[in-house]
ChimeraX commands (.cxc) that place a marker at each C-alpha (Angstrom):
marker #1 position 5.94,-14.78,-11.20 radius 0.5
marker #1 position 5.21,-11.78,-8.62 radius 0.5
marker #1 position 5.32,-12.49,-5.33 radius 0.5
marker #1 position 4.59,-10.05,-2.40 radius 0.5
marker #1 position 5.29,-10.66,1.04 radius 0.5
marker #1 position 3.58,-8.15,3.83 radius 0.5
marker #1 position 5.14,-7.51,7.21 radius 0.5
marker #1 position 4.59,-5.38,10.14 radius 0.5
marker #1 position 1.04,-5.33,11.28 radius 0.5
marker #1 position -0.11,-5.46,15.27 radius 0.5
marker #1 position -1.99,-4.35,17.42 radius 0.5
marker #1 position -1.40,-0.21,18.78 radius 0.5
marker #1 position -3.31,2.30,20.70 radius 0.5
marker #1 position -4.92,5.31,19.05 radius 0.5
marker #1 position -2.44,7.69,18.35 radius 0.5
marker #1 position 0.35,4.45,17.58 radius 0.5
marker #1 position 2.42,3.80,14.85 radius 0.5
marker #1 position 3.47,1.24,12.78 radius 0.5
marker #1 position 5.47,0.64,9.82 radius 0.5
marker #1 position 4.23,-2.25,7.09 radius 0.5
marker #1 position 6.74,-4.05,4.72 radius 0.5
marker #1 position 6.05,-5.39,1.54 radius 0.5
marker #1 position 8.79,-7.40,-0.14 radius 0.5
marker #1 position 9.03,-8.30,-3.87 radius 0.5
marker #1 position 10.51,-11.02,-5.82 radius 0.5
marker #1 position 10.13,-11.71,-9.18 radius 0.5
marker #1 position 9.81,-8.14,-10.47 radius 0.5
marker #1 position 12.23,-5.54,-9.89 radius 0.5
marker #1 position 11.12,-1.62,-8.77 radius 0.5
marker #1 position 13.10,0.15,-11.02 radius 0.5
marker #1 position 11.62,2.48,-13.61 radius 0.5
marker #1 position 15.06,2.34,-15.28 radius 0.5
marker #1 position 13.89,-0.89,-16.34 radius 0.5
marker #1 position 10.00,-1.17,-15.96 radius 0.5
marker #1 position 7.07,0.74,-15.45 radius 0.5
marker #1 position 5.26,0.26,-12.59 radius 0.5
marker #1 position 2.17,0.48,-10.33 radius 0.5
marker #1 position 2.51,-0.09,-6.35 radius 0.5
marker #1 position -0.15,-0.03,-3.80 radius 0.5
marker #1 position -1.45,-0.63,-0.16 radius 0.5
marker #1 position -5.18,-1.60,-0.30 radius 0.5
marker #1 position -7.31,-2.20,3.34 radius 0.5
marker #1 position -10.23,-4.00,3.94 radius 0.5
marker #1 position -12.10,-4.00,7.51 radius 0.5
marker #1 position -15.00,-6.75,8.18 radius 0.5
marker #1 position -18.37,-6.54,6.49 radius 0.5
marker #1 position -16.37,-3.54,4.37 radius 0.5
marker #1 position -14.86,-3.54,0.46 radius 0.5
marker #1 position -11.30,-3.50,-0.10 radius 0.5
marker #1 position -10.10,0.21,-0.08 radius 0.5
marker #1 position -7.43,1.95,-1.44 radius 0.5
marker #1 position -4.92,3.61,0.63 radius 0.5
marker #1 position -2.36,4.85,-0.89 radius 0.5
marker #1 position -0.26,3.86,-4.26 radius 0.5
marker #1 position 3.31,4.97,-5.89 radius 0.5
marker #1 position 4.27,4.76,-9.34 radius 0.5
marker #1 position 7.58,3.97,-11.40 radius 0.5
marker #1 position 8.41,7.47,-11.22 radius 0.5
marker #1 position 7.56,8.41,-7.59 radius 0.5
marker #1 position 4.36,10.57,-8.21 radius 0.5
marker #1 position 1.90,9.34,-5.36 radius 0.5
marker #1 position -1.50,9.55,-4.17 radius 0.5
marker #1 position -3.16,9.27,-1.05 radius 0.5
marker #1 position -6.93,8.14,-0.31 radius 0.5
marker #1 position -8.08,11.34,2.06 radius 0.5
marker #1 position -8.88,9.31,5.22 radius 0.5
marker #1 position -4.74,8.78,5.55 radius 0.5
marker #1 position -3.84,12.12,4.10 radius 0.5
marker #1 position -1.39,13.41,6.55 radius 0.5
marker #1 position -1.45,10.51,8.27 radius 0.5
marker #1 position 0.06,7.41,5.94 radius 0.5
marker #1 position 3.39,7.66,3.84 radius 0.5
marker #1 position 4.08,5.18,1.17 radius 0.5
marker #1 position 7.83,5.00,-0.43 radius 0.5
marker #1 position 9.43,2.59,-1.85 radius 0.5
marker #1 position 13.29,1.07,-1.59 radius 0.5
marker #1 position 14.39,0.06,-5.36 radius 0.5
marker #1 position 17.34,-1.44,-3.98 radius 0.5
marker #1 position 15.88,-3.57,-1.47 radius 0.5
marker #1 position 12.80,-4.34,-3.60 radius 0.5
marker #1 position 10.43,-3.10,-0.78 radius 0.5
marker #1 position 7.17,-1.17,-0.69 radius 0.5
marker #1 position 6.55,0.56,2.98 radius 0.5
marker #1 position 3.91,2.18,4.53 radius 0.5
marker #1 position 4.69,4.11,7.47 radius 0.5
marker #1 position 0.98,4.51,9.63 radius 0.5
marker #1 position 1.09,7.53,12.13 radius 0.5
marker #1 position -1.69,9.06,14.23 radius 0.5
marker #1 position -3.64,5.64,13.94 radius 0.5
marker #1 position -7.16,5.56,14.80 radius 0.5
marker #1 position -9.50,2.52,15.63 radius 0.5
marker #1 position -11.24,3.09,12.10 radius 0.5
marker #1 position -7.94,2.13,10.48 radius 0.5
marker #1 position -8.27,-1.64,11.83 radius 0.5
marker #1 position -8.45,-3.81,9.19 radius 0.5
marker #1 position -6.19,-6.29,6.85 radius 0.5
marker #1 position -4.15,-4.29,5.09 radius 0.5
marker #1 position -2.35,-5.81,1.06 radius 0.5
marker #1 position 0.19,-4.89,-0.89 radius 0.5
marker #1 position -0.48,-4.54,-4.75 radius 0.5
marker #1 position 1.33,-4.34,-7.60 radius 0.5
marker #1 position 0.76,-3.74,-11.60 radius 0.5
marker #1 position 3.47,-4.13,-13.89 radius 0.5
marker #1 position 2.51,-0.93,-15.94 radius 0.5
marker #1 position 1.44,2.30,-15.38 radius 0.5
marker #1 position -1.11,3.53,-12.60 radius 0.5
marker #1 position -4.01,4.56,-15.23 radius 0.5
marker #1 position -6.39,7.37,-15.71 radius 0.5
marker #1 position -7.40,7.62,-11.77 radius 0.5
marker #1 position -3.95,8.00,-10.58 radius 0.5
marker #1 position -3.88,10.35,-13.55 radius 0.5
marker #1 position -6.15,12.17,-12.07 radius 0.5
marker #1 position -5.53,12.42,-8.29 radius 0.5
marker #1 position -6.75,9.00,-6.69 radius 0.5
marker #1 position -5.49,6.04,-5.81 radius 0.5
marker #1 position -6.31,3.19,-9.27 radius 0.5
marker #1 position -8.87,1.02,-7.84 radius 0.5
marker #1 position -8.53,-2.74,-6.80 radius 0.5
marker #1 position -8.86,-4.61,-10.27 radius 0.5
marker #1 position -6.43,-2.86,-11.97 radius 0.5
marker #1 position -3.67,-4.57,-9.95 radius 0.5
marker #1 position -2.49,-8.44,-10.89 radius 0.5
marker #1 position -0.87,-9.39,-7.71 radius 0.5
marker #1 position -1.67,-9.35,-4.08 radius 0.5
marker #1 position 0.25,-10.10,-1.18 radius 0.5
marker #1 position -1.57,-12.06,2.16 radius 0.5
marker #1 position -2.36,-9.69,4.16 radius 0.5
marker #1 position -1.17,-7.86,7.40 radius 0.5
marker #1 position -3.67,-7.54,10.55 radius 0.5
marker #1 position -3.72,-4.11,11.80 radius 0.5
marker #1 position -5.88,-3.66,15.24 radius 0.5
marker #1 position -5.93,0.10,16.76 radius 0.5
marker #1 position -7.83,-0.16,19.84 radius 0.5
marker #1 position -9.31,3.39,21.39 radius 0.5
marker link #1:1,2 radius 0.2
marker link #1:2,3 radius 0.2
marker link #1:3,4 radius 0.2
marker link #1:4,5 radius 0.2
marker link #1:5,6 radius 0.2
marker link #1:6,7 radius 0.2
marker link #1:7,8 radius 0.2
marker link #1:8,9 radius 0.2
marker link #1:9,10 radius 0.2
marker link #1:10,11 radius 0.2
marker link #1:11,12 radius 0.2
marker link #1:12,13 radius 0.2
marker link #1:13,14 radius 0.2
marker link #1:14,15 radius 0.2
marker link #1:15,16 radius 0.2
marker link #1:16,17 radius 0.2
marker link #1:17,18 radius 0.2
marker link #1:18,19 radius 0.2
marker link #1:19,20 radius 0.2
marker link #1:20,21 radius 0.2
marker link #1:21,22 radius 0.2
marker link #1:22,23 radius 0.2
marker link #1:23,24 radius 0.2
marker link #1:24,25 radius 0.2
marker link #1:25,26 radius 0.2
marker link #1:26,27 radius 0.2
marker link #1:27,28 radius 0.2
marker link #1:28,29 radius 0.2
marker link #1:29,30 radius 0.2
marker link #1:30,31 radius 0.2
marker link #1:31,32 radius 0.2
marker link #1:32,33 radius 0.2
marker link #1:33,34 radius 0.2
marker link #1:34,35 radius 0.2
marker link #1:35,36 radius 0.2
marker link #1:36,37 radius 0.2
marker link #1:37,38 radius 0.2
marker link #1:38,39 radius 0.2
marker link #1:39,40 radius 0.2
marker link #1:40,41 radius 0.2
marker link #1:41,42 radius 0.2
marker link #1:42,43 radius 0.2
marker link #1:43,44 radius 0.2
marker link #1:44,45 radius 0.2
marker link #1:45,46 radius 0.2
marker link #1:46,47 radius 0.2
marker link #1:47,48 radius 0.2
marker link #1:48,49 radius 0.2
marker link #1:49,50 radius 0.2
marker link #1:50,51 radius 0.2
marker link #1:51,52 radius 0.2
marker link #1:52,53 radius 0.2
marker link #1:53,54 radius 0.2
marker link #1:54,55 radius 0.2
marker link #1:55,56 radius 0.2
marker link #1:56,57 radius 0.2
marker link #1:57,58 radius 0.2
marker link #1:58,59 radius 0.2
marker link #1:59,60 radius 0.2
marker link #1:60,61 radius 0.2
marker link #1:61,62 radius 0.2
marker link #1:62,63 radius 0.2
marker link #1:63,64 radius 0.2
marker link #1:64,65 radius 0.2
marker link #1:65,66 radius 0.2
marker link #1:66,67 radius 0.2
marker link #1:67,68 radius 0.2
marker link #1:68,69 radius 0.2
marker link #1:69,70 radius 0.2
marker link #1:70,71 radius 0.2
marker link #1:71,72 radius 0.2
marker link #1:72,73 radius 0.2
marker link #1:73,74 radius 0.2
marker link #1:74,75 radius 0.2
marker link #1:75,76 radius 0.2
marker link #1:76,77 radius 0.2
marker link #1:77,78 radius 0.2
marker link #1:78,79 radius 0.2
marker link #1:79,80 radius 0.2
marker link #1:80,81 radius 0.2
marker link #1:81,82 radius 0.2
marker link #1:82,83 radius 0.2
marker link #1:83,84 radius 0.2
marker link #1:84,85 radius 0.2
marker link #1:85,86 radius 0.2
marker link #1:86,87 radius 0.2
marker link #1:87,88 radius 0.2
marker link #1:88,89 radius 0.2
marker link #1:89,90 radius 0.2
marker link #1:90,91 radius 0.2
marker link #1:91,92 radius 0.2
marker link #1:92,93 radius 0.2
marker link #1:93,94 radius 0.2
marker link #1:94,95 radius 0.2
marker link #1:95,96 radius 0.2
marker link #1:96,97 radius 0.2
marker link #1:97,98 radius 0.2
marker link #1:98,99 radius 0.2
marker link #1:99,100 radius 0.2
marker link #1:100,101 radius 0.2
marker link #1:101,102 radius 0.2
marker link #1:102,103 radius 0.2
marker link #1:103,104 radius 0.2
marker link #1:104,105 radius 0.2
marker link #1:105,106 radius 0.2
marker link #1:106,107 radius 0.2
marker link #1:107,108 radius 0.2
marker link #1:108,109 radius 0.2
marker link #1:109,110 radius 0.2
marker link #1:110,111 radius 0.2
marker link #1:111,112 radius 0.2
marker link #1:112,113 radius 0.2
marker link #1:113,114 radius 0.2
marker link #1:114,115 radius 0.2
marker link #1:115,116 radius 0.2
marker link #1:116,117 radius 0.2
marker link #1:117,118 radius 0.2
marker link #1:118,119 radius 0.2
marker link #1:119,120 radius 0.2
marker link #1:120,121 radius 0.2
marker link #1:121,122 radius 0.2
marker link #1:122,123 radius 0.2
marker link #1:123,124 radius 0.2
marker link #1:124,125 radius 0.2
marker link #1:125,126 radius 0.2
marker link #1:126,127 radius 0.2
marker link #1:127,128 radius 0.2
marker link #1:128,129 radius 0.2
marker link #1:129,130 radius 0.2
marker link #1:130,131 radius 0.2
marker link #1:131,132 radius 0.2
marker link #1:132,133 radius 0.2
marker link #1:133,134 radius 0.2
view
């Protein structure tokens, strides 16, 4: 059983930073021994769950363009840890953001260019609160 554990959210300023955490157990991020899928998702109030960013087994990654420049997924295969580093926040980044991951490959939309979309993943951390107040 997958099990994802977020960490990092808070409140910042516009212009802030902050650095999210997901931790796995139960699966190991190695592409010398699995194919993978990993992802940070966001959803604000009254909004749909958006994707941010993802990485696959083999490093390639993909951005959603509001964070382009901005946001940095990587990943720790020793540690077992997903990050996202958030720079240059903005108050239209508020929202609780997930970690995602799919025990096989990313799929045609990561294929081409874009981060998969929400139902291709099978497990979900809890959720991180991130404010950014202007």
């Amino acid at each position: 059983q997958v099990q994802l554990v977020e960490s990092g959210g808070g409140s910042v300023q516009a212009g802030g930073s902050l650095r999210l955490s997901c931790a796995a157990s139960g699966y190991t991020y190695s592409s010398y021994y699995s194919n993978f899928c990993l992802g940070w998702f966001r959803q604000a109030p009254g909004k749909e769950r958006e994707g941010v960013a993802a990485i696959d087994s083999d490093g390639r990654i993909r951005y959603a363009d509001s964070v382009k420049g901005r946001f940095t997924i990587s990943k720790d295969n020793a540690k077992n840890t997903l990050y996202l580093q958030m720079d240059s926040l903005q108050p239209e980044d508020t929202a609780v953001y997930y970690c995602t991951t799919r025990t096989s490959s990313c799929g045609l939309t990561f294929r081409n260019s874009g981060v998969p979309p929400a139902p291709l993943f099978s497990y979900w951390g809890q959720g991180t609160q991130v404010t950014v107040s202007s």
